[in-house]
C-alpha positions in Angstrom: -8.1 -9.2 -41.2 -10.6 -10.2 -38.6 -13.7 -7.8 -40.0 -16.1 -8.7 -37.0 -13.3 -7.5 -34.8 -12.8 -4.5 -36.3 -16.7 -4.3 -36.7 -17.1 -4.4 -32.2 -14.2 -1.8 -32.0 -14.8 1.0 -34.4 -18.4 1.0 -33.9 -18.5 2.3 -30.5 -16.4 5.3 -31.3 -17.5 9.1 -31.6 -17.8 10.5 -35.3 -14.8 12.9 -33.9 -12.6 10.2 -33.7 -13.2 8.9 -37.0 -12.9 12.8 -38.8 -10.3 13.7 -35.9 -8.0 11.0 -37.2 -8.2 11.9 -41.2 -7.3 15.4 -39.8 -5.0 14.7 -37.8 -2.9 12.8 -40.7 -3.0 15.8 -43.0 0.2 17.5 -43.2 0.6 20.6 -41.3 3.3 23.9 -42.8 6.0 24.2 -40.1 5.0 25.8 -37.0 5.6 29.8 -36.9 9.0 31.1 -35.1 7.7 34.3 -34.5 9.1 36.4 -31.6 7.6 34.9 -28.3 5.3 37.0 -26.7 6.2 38.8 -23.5 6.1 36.9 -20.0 3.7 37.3 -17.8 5.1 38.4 -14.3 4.1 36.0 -11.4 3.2 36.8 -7.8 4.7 34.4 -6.3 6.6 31.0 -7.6 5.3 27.4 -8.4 3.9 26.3 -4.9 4.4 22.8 -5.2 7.7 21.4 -4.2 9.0 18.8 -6.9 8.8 14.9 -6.1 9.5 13.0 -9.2 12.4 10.2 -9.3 15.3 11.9 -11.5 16.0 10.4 -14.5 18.7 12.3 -15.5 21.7 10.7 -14.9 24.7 12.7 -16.4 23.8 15.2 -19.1 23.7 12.2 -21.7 23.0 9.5 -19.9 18.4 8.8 -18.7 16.8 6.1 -16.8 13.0 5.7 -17.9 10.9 2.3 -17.4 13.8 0.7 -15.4 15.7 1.5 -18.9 18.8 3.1 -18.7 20.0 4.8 -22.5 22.4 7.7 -23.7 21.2 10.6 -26.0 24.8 11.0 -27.5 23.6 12.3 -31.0 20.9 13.6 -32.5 19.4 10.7 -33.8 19.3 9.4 -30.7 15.8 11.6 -30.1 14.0 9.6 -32.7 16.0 6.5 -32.9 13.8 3.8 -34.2 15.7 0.8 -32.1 14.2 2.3 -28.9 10.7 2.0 -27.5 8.2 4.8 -28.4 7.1 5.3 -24.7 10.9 5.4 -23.5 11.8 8.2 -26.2 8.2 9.9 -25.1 9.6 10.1 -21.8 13.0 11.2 -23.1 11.1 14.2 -24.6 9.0 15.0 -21.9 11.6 16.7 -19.7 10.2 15.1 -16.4 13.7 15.8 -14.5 13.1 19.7 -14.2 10.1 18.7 -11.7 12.1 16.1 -10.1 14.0 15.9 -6.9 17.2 17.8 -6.7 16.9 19.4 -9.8 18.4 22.5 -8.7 21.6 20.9 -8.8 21.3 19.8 -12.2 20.4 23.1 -13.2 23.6 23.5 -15.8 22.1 20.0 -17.4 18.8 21.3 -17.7 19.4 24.2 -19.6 22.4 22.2 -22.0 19.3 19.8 -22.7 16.8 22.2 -23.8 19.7 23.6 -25.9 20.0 20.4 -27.5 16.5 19.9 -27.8 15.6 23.2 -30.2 18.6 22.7 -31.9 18.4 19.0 -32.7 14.5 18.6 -33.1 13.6 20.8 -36.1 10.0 22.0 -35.7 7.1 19.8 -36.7 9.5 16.8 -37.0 9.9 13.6 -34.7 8.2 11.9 -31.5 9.2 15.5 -30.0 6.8 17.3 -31.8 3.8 15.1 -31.7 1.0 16.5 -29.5 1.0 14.3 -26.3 5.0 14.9 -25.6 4.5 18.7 -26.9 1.7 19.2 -23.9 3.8 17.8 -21.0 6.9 19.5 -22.4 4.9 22.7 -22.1 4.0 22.0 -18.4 7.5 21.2 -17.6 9.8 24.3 -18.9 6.7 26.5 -17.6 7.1 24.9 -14.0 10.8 25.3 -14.2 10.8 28.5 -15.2 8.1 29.8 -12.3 10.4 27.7 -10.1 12.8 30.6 -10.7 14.8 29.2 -13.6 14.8 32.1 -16.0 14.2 30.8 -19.9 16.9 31.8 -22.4 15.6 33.5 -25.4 15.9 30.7 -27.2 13.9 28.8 -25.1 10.8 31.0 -24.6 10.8 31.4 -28.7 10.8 27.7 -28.8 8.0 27.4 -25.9 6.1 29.5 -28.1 6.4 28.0 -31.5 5.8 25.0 -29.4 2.3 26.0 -28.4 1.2 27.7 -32.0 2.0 23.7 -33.3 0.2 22.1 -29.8 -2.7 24.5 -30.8 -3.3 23.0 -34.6 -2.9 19.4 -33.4 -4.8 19.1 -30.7 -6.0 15.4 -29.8 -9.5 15.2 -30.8 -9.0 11.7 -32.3 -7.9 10.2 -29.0 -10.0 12.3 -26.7 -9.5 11.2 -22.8 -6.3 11.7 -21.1 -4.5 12.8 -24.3 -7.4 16.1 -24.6 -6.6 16.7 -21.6 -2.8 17.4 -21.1 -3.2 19.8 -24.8 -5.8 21.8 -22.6 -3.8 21.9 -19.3 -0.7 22.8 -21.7 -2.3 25.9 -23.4 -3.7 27.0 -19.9 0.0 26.7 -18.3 2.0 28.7 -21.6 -1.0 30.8 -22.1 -1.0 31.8 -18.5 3.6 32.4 -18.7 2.8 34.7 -21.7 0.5 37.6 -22.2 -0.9 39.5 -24.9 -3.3 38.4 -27.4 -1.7 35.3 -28.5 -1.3 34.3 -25.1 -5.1 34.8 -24.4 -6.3 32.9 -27.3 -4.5 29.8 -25.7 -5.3 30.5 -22.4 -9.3 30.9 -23.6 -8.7 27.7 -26.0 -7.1 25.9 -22.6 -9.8 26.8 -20.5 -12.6 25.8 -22.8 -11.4 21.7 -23.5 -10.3 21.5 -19.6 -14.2 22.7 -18.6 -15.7 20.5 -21.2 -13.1 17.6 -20.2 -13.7 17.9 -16.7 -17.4 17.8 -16.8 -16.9 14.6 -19.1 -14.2 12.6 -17.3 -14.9 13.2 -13.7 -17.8 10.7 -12.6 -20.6 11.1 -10.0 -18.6 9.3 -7.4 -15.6 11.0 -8.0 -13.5 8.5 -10.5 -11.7 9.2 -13.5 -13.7 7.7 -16.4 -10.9 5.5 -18.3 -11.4 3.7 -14.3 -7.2 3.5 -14.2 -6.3 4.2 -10.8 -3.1 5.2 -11.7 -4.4 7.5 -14.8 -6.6 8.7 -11.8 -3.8 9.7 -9.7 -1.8 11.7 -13.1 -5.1 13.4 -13.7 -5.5 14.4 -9.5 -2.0 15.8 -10.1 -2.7 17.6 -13.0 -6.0 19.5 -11.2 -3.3 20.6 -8.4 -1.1 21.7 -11.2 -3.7 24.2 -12.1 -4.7 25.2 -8.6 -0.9 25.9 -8.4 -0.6 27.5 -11.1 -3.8 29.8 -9.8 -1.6 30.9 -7.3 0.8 31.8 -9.0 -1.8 34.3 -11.1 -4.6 35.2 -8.9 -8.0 35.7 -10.5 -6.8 34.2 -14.2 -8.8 31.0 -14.4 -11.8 32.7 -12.2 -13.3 31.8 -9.0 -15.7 29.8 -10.1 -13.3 27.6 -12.2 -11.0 27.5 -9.6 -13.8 26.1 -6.9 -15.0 23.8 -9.4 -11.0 22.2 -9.3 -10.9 22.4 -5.5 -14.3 20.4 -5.3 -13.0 17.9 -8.0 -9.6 17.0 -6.5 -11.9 16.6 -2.5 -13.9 13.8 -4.8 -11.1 12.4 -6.5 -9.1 12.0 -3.6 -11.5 9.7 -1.9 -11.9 8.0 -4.5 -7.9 7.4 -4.7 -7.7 6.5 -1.1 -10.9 3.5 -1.3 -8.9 2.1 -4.4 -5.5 2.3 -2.5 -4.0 -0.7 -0.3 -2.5 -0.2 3.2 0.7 0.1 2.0 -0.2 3.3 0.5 -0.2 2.2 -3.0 -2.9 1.9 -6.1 -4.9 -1.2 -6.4 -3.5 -2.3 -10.1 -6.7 -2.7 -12.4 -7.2 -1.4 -16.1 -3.6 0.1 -16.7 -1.4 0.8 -13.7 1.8 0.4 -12.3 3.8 1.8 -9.2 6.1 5.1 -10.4 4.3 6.9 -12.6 2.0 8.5 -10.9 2.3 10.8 -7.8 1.6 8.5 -4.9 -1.6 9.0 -2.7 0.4 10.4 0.0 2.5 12.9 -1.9 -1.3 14.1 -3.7 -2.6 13.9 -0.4 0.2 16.4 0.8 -0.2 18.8 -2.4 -4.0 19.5 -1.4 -3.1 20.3 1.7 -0.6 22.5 0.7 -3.1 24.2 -1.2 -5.2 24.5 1.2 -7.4 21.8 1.0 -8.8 20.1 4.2 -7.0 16.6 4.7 -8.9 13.8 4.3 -9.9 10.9 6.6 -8.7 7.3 5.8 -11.5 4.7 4.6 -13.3 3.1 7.5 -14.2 -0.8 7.8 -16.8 -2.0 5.9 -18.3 -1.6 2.6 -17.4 1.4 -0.1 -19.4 1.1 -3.5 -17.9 3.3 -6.0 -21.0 3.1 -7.9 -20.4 5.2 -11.5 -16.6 3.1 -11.6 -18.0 0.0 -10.6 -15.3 -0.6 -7.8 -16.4 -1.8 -4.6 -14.1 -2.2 -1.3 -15.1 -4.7 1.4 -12.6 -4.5 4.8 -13.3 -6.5 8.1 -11.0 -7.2 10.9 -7.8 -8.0 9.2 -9.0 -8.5 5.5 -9.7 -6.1 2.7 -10.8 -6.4 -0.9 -11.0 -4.5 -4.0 -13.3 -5.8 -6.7 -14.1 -4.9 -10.0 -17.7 -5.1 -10.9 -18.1 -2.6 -13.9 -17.3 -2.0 -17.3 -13.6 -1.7 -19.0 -13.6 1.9 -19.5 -15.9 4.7 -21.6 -16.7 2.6 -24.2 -15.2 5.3 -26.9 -12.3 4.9 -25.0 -11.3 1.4 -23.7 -7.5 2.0 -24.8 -5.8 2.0 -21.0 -8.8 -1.2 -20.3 -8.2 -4.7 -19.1 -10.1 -8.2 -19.4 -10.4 -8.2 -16.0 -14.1 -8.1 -14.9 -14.7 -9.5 -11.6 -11.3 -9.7 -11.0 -9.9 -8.6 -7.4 -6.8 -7.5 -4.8 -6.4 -9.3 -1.5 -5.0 -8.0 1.6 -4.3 -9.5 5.1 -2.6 -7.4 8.1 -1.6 -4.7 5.6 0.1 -7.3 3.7 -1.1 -7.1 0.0 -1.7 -11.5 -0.7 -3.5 -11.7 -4.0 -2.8 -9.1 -7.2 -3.3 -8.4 -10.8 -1.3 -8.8 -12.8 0.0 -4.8 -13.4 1.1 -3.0 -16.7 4.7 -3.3 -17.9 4.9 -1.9 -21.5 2.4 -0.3 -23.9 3.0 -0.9 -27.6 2.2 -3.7 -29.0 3.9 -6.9 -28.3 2.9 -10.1 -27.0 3.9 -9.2 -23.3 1.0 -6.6 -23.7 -1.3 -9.0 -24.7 -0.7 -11.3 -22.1 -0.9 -8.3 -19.5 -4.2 -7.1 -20.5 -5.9 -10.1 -20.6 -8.0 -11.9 -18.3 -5.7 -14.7 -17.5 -3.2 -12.1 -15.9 -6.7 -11.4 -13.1 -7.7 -12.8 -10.2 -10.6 -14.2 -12.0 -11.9 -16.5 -14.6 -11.6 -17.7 -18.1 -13.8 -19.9 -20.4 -12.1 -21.7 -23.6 -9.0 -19.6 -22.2 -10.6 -16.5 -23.8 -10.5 -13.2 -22.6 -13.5 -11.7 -21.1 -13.3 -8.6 -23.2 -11.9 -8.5 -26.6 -8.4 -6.6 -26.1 -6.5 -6.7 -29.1 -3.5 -4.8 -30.5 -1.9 -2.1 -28.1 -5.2 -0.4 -27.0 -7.9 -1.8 -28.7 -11.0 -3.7 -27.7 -13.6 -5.7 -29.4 -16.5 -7.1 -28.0 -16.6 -6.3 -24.3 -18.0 -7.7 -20.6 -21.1 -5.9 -19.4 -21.7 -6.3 -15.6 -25.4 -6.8 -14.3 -27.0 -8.2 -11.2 -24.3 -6.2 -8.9 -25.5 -5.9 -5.4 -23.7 -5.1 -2.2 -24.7 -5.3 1.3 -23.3 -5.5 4.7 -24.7 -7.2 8.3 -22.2 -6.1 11.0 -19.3 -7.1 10.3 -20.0 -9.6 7.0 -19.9 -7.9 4.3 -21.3 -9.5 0.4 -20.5 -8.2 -2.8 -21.8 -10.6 -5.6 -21.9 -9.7 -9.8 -22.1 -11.4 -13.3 -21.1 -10.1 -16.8 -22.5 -11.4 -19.9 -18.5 -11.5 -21.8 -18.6 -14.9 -22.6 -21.8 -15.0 -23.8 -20.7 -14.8 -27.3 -19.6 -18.2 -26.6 -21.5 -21.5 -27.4 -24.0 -22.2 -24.9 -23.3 -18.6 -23.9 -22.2 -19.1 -20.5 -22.2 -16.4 -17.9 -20.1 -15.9 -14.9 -21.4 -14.9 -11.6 -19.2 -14.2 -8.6 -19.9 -13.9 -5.0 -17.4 -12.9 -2.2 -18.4 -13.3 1.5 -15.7 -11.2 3.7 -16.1 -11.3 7.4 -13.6 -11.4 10.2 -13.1 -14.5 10.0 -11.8 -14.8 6.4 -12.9 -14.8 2.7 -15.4 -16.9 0.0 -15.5 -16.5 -3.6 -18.2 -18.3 -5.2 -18.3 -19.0 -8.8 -20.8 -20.3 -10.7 -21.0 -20.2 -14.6 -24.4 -21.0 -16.2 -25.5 -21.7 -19.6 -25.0 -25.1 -21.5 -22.6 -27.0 -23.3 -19.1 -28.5 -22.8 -16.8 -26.0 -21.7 -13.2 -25.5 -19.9 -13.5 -23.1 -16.7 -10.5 -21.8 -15.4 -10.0 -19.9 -12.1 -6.4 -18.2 -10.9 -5.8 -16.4 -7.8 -2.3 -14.3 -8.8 -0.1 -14.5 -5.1 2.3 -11.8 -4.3 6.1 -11.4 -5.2 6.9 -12.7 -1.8 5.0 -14.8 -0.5 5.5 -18.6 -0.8 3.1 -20.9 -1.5 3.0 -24.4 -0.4 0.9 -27.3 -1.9 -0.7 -29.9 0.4 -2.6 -31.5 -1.5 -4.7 -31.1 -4.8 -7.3 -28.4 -3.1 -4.9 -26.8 0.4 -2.7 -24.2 -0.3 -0.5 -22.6 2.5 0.5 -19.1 2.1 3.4 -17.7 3.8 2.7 -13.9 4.3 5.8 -12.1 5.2 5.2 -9.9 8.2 1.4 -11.2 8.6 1.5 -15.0 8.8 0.2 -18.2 7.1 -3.6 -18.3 5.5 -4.9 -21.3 4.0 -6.6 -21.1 0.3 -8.8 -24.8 -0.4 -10.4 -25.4 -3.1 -14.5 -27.4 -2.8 -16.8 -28.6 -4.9 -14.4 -31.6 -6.7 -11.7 -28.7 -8.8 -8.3 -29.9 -8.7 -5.6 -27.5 -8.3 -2.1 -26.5 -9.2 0.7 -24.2 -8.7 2.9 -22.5 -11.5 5.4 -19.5 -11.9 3.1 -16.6 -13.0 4.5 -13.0 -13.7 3.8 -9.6 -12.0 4.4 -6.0 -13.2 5.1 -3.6 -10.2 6.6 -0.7 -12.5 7.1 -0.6 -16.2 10.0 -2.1 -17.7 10.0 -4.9 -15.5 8.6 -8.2 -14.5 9.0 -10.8 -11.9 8.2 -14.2 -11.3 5.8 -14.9 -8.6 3.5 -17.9 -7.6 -0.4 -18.8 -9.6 -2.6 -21.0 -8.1 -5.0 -22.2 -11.1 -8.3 -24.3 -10.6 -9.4 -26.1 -13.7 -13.0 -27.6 -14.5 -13.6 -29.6 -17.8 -17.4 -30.4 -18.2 -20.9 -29.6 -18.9 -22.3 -26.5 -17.8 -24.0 -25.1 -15.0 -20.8 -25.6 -12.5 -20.2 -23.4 -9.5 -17.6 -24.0 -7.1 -15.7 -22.3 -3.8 -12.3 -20.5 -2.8 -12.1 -20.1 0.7 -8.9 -18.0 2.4 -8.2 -18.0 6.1 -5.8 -18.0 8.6 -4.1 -20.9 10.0 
């Protein structure tokens, strides 16, 4: 047991975690089976057409994470051989918001049959909060999509938010808080009567409180995971929906407090998206489980939200995240100059501090690494660390402690950021002190220059001692890369054309098979340049990327 680890983690944590945990492991009596209360009557139905991939694909048969299984007995719920998240999904009835779900209408409600009859309250992945909360959302959607709930089901949706309302996740906080609220506000909105208002009161109160806490100043989601950012934009027009649905419920006020928060949080989504339409990948994130930009972008407007104008050239400093996007002429840039995450809350963080995404003619050129699998295996290890960045290592450490599935230790502090722009040249420069718990305690500074013309990044690492500095730039599934010569590296850019990446100041470098996670549950193989510098510190050195 590594005690100074454990030391750097725990230590930042609220005294609700540490209390919320010990309660949440007490055992709890088996949730009531009362008679559901009555339904609430709706003035119109869900507003928001359904967009979700199906995963159902025969009554038996689901596809989650690029993982194709059957549920062909009961044990198959909770079947230990599985992966947690895969069996999470499996409970969170995702394909009654999904495309064409009307025609699976018959395997919908066979499923939630099988579901109250082969998940005996209180027991299994099925009951545990997270799953219970998105559950909730789901059958409630499906049902004010016109779907009428057997009375089995509504007794089950019921007994299903008396349990949600004893466990709520006060030892995780974040994200996890925030679905229990959003799922009491949804069934305690369906139902009415006293029961119903307690949730509905109880769902109110954590979403204000959350909201207030997770939404920044400059309109990011705290845990700084643009795709947790794009589930949490979804969720507010979930609710705005849902105020349609029951005018006058949640309260003007409320409600204008959402419609403000989703404007913010939709400009922040569309600064940290590329041209292709997609999420820059930093902290956790991965194409396909979120709502794209453009489908959120759509909702609002639905809603009646004004549509939003894409980001300009130049410089955007998303100052509270610690994002910054530089664009000129054909290049564009996302950079990460802030911290990991809340530090209470690093679980969905990533070593990768000064990292950055690449684009030339709409043509995404240098990525992280992405997210794959949660858990906690070595392939989650290797994804959260800083290696997996377009950055750099010292001593092939990371430069935040991430450990485990969703842990983190001692962790990179970003100071010195400063940003400016002269017509069309455009500097972003920042250092973090995350390998100063190193000998010599070295700290990396980084500097990009971004003009027309092309892109620098200056490195320089200061402190003393003997140390090995290591510097990748992750190229895109795609694009093929060809060596000239120990510092000239061609890049073939499909659809864009050919850049050249050198190398100054004397590094030597190389050209390996690296991996890339676009979605979960699977990896490819795709091209790492690597830069390596053994030697006495100060160093600094140059990567320069242009067209040729």
């Amino acid at each position: 047991m590594n005690l100074a680890r454990y030391y750097h983690t725990l230590r930042h944590l609220r005294p609700v975690q540490f209390y919320g945990r010990v309660a949440h492991r007490l055992p709890r009596t088996t949730p009531l089976s009362n008679v559901a209360p009555p339904a609430r009557a709706s003035q119109t139905r869900f507003p928001l057409a359904p967009q979700r991939t199906p995963s159902m694909l025969s009554p038996e048969r689901f596809l989650f994470l690029n993982a194709a299984r059957d549920l062909s007995a009961a044990a198959d719920w909770n079947d230990p051989d599985t992966e947690k998240l895969w069996l999470y999904n499996l409970h969170y009835f995702d394909d009654l918001c999904a495309l064409g779900r009307d025609e699976r209408c018959d395997w919908h409600e066979a499923l939630m049959r099988r579901w109250i009859d082969e998940n005996p309250p209180g027991l299994g992945n099925g009951w545990e909060p997270y799953p219970v909360s998105l559950r909730i959302v789901n059958w409630v959607k499906w049902a004010l999509a016109g779907h009428a709930l057997a009375g089995s089901a509504s007794s089950s949706l019921a007994q299903q938010a008396r349990h949600l309302e004893r466990r709520l996740e006060h030892h995780l906080l974040g994200n996890h808080l925030w679905k229990n609220g959003k799922a009491l506000v949804f069934v305690g909105a369906y139902f009415e009567g006293a029961e119903a208002a307690a949730w509905l009161h109880k769902g109110f109160e954590i979403i204000d409180a959350q909201l207030q806490e997770q939404l920044l100043d400059d309109g990011g989601h705290f845990e700084l995971s643009p795709m947790y950012h794009a589930i949490f934009v979804e969720d507010l027009l979930d609710l705005l929906a849902l105020d349609r649905c029951w005018p006058g419920l949640a309260g003007r006020a409320r409600v204008e407090r959402w419609r403000s928060a989703v404007v913010r949080m939709l400009a922040w989504l569309r600064a940290m998206s590329h041209p292709d339409g997609e999420i820059a990948f930093f902290n956790d994130a991965a194409s396909g489980i979120a709502p794209r930009p453009a489908v959120l972008d759509d909702w609002a407007t639905r809603l009646g939200l004004d549509a939003l104008p894409s980001p300009v050239a130049g410089l955007i400093v998303l100052e509270d995240s610690g994002y910054a996007r530089l664009q000129a002429g054909d290049f564009l840039i996302i950079a990460d100059v802030g911290r990991i995450g809340p530090d209470y809350l690093p679980g969905h963080a990533h070593a990768d501090t000064l990292a950055f995404e690449f684009c030339w003619r709409g043509q995404r050129v240098l990525t992280n690494s992405g997210t794959s699998r949660y858990g906690t295996s070595h392939q989650r290890l290797i994804e959260r660390g800083t290696a997996a960045h377009n950055t750099v290592t010292i001593d092939n450490e990371d430069s935040s402690e991430v450990w485990s599935g969703f842990r983190v230790a001692r962790r990179a502090r970003p100071q010195g950021r400063q940003a400016s722009q002269d017509g069309e040249r455009l500097t972003l420069e920042c250092a973090h002190d995350g390998y100063a718990r190193l000998k010599g305690r070295p700290l990396h500074r980084r500097r990009w220059e971004l003009d027309a013309l092309g892109l620098a990044i200056a490195d320089s690492i200061t402190g003393s001692g003997d140390h090995r500095v290591t510097g990748r730039m992750h190229v895109h599934p795609g694009i093929k890369v060809e060596r000239r010569n120990e510092r000239e590296f061609v890049l073939d850019v499909p659809d864009a054309g050919r850049l050249m990446l050198e190398l100054q100041d004397s590094v030597q470098g190389r050209v390996f098979a690296g991996m890339h996670a676009w979605e979960f549950g699977r990896v490819v193989s795709r091209p790492v340049i690597e830069w390596i510098r053994e030697g006495a510190l100060p160093f600094a050195t140059t990567v320069s990327i242009k067209p040729c």
